[in-house]
N, C-alpha and C positions, 0 to 999 in steps of 0.2 A: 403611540398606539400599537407600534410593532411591536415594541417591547412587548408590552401586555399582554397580546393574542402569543406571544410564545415562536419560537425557532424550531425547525424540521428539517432531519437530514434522512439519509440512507448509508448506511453506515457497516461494513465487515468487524467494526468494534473500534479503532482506533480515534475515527475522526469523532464517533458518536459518543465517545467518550470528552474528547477536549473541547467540545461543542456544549456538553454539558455541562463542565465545569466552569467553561465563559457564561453559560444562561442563568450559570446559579451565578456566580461572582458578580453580575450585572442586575441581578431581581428578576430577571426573565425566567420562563420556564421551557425545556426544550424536551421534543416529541421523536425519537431517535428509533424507525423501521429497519429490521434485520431481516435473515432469513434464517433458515433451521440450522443452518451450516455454521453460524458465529459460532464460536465455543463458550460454555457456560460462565466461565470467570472475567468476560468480556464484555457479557448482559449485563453479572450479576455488578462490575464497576460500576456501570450507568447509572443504574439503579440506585446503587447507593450515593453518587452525587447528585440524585433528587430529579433525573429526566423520567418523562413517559418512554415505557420500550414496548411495542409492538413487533412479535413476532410473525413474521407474512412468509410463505411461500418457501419457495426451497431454492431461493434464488435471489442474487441484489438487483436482478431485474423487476423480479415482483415485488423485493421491497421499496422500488424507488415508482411503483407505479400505486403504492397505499400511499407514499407522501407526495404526490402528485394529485390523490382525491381527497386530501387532508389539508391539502395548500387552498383548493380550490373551495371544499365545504366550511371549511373552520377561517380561511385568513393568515393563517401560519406563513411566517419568513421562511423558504426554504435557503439553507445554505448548502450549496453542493458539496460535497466529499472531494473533487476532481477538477469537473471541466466547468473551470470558470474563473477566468484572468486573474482576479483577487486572490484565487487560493494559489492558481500559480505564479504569481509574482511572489508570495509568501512564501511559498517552499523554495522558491528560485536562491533565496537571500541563501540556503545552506550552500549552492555553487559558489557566490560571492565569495562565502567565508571560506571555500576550499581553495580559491585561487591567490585568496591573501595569505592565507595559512601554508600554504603549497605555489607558493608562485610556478615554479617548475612541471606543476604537474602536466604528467602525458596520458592519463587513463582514469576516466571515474568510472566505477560501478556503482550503478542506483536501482535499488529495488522497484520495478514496474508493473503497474496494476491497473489503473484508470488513467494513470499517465499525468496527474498532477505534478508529485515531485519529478519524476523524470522529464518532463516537458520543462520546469520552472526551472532546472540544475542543469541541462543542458543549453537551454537559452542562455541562461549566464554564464556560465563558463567559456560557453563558445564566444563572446560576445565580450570576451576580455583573453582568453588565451583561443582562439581559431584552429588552433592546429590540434588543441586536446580531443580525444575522442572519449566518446561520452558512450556507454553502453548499457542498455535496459538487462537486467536480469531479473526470470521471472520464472514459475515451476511450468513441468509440463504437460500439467493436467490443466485444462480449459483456462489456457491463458490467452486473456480476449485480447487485448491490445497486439498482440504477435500474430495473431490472425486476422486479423483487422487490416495491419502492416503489408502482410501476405497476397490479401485480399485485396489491397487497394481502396478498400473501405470501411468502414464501422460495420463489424458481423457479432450475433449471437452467437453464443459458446453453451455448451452444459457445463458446470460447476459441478465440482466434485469436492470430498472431502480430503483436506490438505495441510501438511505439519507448517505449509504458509497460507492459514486459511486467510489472512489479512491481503490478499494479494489479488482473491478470489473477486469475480464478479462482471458484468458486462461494460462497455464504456458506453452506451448508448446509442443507438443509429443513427441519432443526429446529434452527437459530437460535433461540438462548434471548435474546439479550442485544444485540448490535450491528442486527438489524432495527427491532425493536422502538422504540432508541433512536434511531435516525437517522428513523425515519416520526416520533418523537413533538419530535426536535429540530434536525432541518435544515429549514430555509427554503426550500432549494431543492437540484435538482442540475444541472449543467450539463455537456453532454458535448462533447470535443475532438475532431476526426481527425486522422490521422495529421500530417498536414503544419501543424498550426495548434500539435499536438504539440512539432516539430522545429522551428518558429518561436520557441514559447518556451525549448527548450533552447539555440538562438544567443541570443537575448535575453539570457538570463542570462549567457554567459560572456562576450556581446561589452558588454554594458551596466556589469554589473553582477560582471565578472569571477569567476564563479562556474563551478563546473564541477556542472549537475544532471542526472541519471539524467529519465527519459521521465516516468517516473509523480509525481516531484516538478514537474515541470515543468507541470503542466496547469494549475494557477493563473493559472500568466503567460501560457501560451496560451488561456486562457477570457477574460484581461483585453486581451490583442490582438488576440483574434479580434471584439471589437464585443460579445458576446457579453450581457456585463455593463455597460453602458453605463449605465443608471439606476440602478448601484449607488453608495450612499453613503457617501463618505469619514470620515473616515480606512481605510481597507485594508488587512487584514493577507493576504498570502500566506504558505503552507506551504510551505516546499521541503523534501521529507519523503526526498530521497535523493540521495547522486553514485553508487552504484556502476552507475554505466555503460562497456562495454567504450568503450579511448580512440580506438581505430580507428574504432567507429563514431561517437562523439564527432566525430573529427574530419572524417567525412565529413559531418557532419551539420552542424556550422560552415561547410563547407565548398559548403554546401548542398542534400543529400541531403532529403528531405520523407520517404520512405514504406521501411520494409524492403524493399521489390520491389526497389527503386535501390540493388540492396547487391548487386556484384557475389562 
């Protein structure tokens, strides 16, 4: 009967997208709420793997409060983007694979936003090498989980437009599970701007011929920015996304720093 009545997230484009593709690959049908801020090439994925996309609000706050009155009138599954054991134990499995891959390692950088992956990659890591330090990197425009951190509690942020808009969004005030976890197991956070951003997405594809989305990319910009200088080798970086529009990609190779520079 779940199946049936269809899946519902809240989604900055990533999860809303592989959320879709499991609802179709299963017969289900999934109902994926944004705000104005997703970029267009993010919706228009969805979309084409056959979800409903609902545009709400200017915020992943107010998109998670339409699937919140969509769960309740319609019946819909919501599956959360973040804070909820199952997604973090899923993301958890990429630390796993970084400490068999890396037995040695002394430093993970994990892109942090609602604190899913970085609460699931820190728990495990820590949890088989103890001494690794695990570190949130995240931009510095309304990045909720760092203020949260800050704050000693789950706080609202304004959302801003962002070359890691994937990163964008609030973690909710009653955060059961990715607060909690990231106060009790990252070592640090470190925040990027826009231009140290767009540093490490050239980085990536002129170095190391990758093509990474803004919010995967803060690793490499926290590791060029100086930032991390007294961190200890061996280093693992997260590159936790490509879907980035390739027009902006390529203004941004082309050396674009800040969305203002986006005619």
């Amino acid at each position: 009967l779940e199946r049936e009545r269809g899946v519902i997230a809240a989604s900055t484009g990533n999860h809303g997208r592989a959320l879709s593709y499991a609802a179709r690959a299963v017969g289900s049908r999934a109902t994926i709420c944004m705000s104005r801020l997703v970029p267009e090439n993010k919706v228009s994925e969805i979309r084409r793997l056959g979800a409903t996309v609902r545009i709400v609000g200017s915020s992943q706050d107010d998109a998670q409060e339409e699937v919140e009155r969509l769960v309740a009138e319609d019946g819909l599954s919501m599956i959360p983007p973040f804070d909820h054991p199952d997604i973090v134990a899923g993301q958890g499995t990429i630390g796993l694979e970084i400490v068999e891959a890396v037995s040695e390692v002394a430093t993970v950088l994990v892109p942090l936003s609602g604190g899913g992956l970085a609460a699931g990659v820190a728990a495990a890591v820590k949890a088989v090498r103890p001494q690794a330090k695990v570190i949130g990197v995240t931009m510095d425009r309304g990045a909720a989980m760092k203020a949260s951190l800050d704050a000693g509690h789950p706080v609202q942020v304004t959302e801003y437009r962002s070359l890691a808009d994937s990163l964008g969004g609030g973690i909710g005030l009653a955060n059961a599970w990715t607060f909690p976890m990231c106060k009790a197991f990252l070592d640090d956070v470190v925040l990027v701007n826009e231009s140290e951003i767009a540093a490490g997405i050239r980085h990536a594809y002129e170095y190391e011929r990758e093509i990474v989305e803004g919010g995967g990319a803060v690793g490499i910009a926290a590791l060029l920015s100086g930032k991390l200088a007294k961190c200890r080798g061996p280093i693992v970086v997260i590159l936790s996304g490509r879907n980035i529009d390739m027009t902006l990609h390529r203004k941004v190779v082309n050396g674009l720093n800040t969305l203002s520079e986006v005619n």
